[in-house]
N, CA, C and O of each residue as an XYZ file, in Angstrom:
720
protein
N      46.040    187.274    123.424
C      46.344    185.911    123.832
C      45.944    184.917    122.738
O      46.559    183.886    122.468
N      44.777    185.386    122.115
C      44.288    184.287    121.279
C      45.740    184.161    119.825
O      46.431    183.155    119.661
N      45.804    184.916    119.337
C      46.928    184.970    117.883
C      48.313    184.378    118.816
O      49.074    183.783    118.053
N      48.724    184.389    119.975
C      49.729    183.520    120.413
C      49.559    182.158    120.422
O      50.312    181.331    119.908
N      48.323    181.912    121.155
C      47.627    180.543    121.602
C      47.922    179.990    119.775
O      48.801    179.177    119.492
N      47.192    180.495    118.950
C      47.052    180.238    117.764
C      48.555    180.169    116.649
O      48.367    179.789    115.493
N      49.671    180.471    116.997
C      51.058    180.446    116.735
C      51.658    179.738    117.302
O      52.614    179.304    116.659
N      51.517    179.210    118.717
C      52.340    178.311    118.960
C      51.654    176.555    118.541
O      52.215    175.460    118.579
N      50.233    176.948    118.158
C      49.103    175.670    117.494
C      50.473    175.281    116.341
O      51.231    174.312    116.270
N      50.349    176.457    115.587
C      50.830    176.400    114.253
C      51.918    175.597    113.932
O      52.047    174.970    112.881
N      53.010    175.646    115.235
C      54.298    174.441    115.292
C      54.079    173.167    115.165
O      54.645    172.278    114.529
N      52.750    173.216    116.184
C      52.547    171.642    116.111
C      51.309    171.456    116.896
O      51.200    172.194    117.875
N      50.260    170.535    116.641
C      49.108    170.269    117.387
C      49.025    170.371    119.106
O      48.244    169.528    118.666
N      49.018    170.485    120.229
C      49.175    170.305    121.231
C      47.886    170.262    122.469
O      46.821    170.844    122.262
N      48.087    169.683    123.442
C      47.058    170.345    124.840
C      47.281    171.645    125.463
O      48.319    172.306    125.497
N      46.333    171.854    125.865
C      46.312    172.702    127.085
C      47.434    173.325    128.021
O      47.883    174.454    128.218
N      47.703    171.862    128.573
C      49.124    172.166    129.446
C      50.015    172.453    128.722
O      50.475    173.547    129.049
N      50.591    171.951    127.745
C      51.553    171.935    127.400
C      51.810    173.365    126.318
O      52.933    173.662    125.910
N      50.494    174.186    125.948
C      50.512    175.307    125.302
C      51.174    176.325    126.685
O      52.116    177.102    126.524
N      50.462    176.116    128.014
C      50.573    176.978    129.073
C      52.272    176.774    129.475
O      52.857    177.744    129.956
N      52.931    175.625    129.279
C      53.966    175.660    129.553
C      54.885    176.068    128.922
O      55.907    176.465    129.482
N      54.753    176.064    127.754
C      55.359    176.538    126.602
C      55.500    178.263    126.376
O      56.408    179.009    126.010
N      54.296    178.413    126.740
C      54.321    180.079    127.159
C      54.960    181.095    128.197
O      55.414    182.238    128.159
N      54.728    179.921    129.316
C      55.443    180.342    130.417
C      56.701    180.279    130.720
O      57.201    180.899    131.659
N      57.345    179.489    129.913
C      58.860    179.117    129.513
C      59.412    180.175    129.010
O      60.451    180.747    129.341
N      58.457    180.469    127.967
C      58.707    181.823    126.642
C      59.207    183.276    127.694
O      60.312    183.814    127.748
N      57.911    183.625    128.464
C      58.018    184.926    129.057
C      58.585    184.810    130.582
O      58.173    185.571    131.458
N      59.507    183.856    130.823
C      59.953    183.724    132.062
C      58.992    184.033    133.478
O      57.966    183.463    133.849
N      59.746    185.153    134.094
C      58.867    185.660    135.365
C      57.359    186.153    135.111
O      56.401    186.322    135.866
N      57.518    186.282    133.976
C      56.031    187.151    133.451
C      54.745    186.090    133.462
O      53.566    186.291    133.753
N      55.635    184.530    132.904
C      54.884    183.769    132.826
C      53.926    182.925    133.815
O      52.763    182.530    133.728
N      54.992    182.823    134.849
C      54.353    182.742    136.176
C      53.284    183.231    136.739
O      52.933    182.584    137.726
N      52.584    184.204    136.460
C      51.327    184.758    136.663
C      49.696    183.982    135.738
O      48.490    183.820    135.926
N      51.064    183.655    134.440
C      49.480    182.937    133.428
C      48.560    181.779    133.939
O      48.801    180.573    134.010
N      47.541    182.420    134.244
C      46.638    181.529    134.597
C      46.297    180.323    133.867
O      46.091    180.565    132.678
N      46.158    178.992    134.217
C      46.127    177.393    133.024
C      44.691    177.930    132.440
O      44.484    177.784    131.236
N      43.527    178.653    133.405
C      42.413    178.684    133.140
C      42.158    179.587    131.700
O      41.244    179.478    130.883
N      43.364    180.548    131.717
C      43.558    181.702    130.484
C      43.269    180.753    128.966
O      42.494    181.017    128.047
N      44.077    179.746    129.103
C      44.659    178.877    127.806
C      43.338    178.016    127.785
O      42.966    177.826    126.627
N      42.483    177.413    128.781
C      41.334    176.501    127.841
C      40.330    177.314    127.967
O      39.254    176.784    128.244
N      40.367    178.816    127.808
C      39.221    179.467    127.999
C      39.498    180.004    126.605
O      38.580    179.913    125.790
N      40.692    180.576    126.213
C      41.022    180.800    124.621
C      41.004    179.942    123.907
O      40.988    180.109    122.688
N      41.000    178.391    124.675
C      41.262    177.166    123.160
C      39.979    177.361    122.875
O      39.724    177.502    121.679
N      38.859    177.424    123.837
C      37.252    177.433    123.653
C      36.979    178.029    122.576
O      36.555    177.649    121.485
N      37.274    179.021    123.008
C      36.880    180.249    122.119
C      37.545    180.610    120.561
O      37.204    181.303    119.603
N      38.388    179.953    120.813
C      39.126    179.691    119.330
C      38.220    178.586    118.239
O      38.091    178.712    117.021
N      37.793    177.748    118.920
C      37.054    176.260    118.936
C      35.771    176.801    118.352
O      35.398    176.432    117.238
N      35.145    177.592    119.013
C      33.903    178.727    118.605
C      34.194    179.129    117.445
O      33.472    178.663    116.564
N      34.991    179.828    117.121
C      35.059    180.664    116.241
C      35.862    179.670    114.853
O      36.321    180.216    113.850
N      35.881    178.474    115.040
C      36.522    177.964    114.143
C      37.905    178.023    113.432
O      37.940    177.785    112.225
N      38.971    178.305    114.063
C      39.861    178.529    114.273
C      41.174    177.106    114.500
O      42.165    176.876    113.807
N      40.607    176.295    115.863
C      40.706    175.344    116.264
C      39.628    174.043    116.095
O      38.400    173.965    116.042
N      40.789    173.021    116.036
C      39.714    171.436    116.072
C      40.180    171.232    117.284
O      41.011    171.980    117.798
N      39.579    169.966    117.987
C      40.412    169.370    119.065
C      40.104    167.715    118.686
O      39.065    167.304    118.171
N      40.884    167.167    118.946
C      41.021    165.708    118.944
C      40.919    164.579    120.620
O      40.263    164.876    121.618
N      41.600    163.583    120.474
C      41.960    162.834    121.447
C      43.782    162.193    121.394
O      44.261    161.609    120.421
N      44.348    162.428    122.377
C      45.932    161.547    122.391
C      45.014    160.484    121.843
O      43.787    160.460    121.946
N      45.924    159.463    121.148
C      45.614    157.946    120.592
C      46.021    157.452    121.837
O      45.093    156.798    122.313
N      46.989    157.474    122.570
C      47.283    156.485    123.377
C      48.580    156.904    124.023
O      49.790    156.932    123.802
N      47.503    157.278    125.128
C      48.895    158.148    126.393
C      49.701    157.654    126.846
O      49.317    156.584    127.319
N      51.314    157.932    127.082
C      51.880    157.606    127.941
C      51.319    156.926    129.456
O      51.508    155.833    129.990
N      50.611    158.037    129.809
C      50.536    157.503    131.259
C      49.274    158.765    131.540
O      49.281    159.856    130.970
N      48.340    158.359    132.440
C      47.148    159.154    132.527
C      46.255    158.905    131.444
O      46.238    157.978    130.634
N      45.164    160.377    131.642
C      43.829    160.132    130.596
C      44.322    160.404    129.379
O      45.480    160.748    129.139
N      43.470    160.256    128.625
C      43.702    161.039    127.405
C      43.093    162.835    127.193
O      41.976    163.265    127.482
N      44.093    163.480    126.689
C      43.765    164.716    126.741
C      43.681    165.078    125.368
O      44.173    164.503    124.397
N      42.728    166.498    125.440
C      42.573    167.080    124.351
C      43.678    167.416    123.855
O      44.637    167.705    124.571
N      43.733    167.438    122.179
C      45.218    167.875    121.677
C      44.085    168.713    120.344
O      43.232    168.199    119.621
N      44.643    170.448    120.477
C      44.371    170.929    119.625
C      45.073    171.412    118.234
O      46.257    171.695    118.420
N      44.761    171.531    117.265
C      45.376    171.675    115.963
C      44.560    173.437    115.155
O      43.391    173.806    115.052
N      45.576    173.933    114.845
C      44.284    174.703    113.774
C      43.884    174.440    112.994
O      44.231    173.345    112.551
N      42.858    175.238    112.236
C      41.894    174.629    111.143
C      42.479    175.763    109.834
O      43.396    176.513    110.170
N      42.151    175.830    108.930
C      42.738    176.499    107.399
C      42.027    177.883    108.011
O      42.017    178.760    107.147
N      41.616    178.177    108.883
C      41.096    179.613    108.928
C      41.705    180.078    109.702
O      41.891    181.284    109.537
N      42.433    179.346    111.113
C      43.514    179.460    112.150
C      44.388    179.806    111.630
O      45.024    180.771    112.055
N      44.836    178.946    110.192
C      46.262    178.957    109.874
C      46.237    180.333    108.973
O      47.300    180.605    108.415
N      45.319    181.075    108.809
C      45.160    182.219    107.942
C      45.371    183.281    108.635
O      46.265    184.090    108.389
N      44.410    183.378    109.732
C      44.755    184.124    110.973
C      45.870    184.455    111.438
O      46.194    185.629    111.618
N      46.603    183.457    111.694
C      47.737    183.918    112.219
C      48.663    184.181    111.227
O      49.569    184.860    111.710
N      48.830    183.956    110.113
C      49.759    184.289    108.913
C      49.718    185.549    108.843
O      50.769    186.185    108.768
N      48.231    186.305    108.854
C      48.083    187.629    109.100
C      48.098    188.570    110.032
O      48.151    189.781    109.822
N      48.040    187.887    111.341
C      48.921    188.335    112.338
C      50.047    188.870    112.623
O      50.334    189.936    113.167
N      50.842    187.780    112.079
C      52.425    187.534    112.093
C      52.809    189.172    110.910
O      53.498    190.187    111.007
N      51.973    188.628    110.002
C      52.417    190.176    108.923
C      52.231    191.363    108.904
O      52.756    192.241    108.218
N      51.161    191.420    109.982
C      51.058    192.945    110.031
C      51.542    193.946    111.074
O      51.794    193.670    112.247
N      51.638    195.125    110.507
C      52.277    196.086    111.480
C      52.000    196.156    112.630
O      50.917    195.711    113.011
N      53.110    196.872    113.726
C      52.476    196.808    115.122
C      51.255    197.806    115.488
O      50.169    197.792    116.066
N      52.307    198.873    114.635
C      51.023    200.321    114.710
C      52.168    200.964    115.560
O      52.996    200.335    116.219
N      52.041    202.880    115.384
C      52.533    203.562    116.180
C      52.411    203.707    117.871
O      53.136    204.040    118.808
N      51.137    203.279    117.665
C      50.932    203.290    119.713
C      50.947    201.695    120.024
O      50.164    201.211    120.841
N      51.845    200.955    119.349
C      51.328    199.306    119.882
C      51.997    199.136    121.441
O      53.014    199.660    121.896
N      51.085    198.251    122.048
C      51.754    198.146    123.292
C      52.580    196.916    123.278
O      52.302    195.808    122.820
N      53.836    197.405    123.974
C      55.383    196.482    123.837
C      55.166    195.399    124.460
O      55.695    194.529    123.769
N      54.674    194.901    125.414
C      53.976    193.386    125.955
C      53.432    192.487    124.856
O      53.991    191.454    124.489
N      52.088    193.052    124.271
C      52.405    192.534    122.828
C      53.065    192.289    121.952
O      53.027    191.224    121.334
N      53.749    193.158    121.739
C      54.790    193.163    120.497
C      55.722    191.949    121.243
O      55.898    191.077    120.392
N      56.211    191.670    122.185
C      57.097    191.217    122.668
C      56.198    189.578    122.689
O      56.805    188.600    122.254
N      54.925    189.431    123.156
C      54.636    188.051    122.471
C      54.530    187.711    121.350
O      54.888    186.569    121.062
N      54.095    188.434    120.510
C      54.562    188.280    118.967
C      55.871    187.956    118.537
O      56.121    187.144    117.646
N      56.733    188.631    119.210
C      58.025    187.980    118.498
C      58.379    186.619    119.434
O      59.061    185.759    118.876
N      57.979    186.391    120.747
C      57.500    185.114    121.381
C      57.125    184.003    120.438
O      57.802    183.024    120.123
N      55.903    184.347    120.044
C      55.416    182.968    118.807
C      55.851    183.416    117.787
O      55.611    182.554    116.942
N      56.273    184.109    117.397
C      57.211    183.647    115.763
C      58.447    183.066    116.121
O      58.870    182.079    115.519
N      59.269    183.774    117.361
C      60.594    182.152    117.617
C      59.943    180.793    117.942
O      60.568    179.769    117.666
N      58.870    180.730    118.445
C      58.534    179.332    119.093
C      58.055    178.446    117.462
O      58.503    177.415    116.960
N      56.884    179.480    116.966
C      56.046    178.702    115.502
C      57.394    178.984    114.381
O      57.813    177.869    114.071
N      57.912    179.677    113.932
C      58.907    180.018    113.055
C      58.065    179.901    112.169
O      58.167    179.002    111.335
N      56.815    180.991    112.158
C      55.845    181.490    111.282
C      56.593    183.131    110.928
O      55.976    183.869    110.160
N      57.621    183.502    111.397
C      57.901    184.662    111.402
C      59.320    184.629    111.988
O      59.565    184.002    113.019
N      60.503    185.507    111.120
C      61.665    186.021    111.543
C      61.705    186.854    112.360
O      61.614    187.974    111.858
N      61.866    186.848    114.134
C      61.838    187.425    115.378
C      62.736    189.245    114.292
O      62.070    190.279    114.325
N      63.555    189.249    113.838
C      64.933    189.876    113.775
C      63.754    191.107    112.640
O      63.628    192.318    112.817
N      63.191    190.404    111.742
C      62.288    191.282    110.865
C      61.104    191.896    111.619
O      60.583    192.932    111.206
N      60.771    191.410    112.475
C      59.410    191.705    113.109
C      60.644    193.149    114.409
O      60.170    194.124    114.993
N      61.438    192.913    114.420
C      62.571    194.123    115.336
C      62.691    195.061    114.393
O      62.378    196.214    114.690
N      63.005    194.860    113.521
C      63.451    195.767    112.706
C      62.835    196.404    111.778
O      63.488    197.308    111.256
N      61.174    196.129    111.174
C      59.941    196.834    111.202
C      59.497    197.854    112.214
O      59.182    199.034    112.061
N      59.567    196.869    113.609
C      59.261    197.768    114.848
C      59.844    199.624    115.018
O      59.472    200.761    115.307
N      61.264    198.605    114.484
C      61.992    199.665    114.821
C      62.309    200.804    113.910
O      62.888    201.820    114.295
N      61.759    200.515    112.232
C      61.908    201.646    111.657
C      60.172    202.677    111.865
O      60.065    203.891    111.693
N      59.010    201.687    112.274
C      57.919    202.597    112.906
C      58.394    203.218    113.765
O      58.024    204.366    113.514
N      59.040    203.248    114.726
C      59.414    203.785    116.487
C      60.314    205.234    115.801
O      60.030    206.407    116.039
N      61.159    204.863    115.133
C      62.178    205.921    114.371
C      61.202    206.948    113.536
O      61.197    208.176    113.626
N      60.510    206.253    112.836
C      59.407    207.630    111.931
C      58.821    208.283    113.277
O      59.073    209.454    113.561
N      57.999    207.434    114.115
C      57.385    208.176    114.876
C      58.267    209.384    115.597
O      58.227    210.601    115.416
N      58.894    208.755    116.285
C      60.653    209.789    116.811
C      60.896    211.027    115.970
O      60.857    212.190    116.372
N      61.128    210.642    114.853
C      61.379    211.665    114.654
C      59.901    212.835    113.975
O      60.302    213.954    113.656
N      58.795    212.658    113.835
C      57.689    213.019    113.785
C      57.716    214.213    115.346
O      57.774    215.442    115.392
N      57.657    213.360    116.247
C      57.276    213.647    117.469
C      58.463    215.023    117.765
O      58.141    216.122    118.216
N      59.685    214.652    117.423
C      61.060    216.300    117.475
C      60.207    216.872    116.816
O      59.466    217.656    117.408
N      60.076    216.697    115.647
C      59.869    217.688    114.767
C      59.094    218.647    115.526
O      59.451    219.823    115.591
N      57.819    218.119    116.235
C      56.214    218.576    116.314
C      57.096    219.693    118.170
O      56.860    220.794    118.668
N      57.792    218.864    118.420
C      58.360    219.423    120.141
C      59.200    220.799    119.076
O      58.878    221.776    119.752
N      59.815    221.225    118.194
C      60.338    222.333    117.672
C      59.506    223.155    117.871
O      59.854    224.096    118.585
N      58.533    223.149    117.504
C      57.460    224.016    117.275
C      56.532    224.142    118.632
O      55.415    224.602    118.393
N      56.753    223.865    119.817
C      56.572    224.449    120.609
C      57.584    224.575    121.876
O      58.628    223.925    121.909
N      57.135    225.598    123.078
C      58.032    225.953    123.952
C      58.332    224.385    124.916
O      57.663    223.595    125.582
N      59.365    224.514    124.604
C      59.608    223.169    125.907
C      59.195    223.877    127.181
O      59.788    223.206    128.025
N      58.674    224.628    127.700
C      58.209    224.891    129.055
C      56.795    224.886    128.797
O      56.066    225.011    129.782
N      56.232    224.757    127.594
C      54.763    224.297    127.751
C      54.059    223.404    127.942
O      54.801    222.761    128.684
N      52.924    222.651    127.840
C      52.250    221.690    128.550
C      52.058    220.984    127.130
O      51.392    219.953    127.032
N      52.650    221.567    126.079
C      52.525    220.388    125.029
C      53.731    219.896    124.988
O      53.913    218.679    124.954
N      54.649    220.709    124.987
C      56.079    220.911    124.756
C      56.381    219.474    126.133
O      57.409    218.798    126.104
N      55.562    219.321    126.929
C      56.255    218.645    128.107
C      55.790    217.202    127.573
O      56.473    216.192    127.741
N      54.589    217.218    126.932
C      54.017    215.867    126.754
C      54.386    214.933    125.154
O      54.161    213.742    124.940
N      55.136    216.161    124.019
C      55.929    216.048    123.386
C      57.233    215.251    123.858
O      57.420    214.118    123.415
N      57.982    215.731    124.599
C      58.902    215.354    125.390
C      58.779    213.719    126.075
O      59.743    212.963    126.193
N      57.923    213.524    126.321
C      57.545    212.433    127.299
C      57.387    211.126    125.884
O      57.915    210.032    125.683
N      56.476    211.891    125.215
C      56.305    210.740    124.039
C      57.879    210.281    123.401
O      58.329    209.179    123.090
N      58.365    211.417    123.372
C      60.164    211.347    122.603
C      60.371    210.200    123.515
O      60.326    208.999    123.246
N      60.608    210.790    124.649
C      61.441    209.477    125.581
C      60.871    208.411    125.841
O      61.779    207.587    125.951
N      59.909    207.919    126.008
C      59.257    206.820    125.764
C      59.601    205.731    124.325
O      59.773    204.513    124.286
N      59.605    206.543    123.473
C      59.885    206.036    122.096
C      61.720    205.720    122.079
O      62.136    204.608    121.753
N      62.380    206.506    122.353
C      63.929    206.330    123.118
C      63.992    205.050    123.593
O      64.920    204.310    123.270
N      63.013    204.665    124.406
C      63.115    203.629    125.588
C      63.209    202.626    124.724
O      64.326    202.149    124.519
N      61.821    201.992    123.899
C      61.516    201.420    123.228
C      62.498    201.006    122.078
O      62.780    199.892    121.635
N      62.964    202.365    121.710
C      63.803    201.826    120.839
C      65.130    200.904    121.863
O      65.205    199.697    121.631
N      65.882    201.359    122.689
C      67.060    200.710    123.586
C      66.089    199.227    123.496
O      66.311    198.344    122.667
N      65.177    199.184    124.349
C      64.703    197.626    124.208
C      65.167    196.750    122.691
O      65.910    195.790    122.490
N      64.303    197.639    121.766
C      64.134    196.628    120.514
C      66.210    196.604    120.162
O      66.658    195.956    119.216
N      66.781    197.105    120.752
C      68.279    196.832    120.284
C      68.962    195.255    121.144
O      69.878    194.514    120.785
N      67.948    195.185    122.525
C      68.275    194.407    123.349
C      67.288    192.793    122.843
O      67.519    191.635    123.191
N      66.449    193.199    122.147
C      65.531    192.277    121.313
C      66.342    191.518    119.924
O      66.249    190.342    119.572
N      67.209    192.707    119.248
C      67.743    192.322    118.423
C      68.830    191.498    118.521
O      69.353    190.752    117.693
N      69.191    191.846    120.105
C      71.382    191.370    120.027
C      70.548    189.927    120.223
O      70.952    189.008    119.511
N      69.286    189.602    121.231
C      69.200    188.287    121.507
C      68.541    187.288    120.517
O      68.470    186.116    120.887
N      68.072    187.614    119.345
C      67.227    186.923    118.305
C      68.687    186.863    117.626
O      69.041    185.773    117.177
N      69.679    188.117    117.509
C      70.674    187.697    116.327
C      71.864    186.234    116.681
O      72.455    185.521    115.870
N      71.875    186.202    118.085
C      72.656    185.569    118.745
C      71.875    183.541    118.637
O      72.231    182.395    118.361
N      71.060    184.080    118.942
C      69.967    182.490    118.226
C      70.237    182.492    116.854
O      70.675    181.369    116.603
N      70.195    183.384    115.505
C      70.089    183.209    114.565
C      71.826    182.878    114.160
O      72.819    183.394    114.673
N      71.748    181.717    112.937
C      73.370    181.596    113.091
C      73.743    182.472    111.979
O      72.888    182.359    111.100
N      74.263    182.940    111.792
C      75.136    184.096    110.264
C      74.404    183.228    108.964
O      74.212    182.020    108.823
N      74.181    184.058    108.342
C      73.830    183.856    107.159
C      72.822    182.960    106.638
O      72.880    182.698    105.437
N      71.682    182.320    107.518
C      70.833    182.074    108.093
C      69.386    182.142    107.891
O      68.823    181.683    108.885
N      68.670    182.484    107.114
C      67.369    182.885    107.650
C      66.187    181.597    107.623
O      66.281    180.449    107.189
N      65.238    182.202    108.174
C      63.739    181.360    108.687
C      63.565    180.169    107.949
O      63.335    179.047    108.403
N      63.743    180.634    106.352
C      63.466    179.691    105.691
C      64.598    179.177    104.918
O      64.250    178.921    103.765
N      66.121    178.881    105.210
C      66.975    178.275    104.510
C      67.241    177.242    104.951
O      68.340    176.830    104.581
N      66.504    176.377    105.848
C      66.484    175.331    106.797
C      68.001    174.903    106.190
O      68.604    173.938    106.660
């Protein structure tokens, strides 16, 4: 939560609410569950760790003035290195899937590159994992859990194709992150 909280900072300074709404927008039905308490318990703790400043609105519309947080040069490092590094062979896809969340929202990161990394790890692993199921009996108890990992990784991959049609369909032809 925190490297999201900290990516969608990166777009632009913001509060509380408006990080939680922004998130919950992002992950639709999923989002509906995020607790508001999740987001100023991570700004805290971001705040701790120096990561985050927080300020004051100058002069609200309407109501109090609320905290508006920004990152700090160590935030903005953080998440640069976030954004760049691999998922890993066992990453879990909820993650991965907010990650490419705050790189469309911060456009700290090309959603379409962060798919298509994913997806040439998922493919090594795949085919790692046949290889290793050859070499034993598919009626064995490795042979079965071989199997299970294959299709799992199958799955994953169909997703990241359904990840791709919808980032390519946002992205216009010929296009990228940084050709504003």
């Amino acid at each position: 939560m925190q490297d999201v909280v900290l990516a969608l900072l990166a777009k632009e300074p913001s509060h509380g609410y408006d990080l939680r709404r922004r998130l919950a927008a992002a992950l639709g039905p999923l989002g509906e569950t995020l607790n508001a308490g999740q987001i100023y318990v991570t700004l805290t703790r971001l705040e701790k760790a120096g990561l985050v400043v927080q300020d004051r609105e100058d002069a609200p519309v309407r109501g109090p003035r609320r905290k508006v947080y920004a990152l700090t040069a160590a935030g903005q490092e953080r998440v640069a290195t976030w954004m760049a590094e691999s998922a890993g062979p066992k990453a879990d896809m909820t993650e991965f899937h907010l990650k490419l969340v705050a790189a469309a929202e911060s456009g700290l990161a090309d959603p379409l590159s962060l798919v298509d990394a994913r997806r040439r790890e998922l493919l090594r692993g795949l085919a790692e994992a046949q290889h290793a199921a050859l070499a034993h009996d598919t009626d064995s108890e490795a042979g079965l859990l071989l199997e299970g990992i294959a299709l799992r990784m199958q799955a994953d991959l169909r997703w990241l194709e359904a990840c791709g049609r919808l980032w390519s369909a946002r992205t216009p032809r010929g296009k990228g992150m940084g050709d504003g």
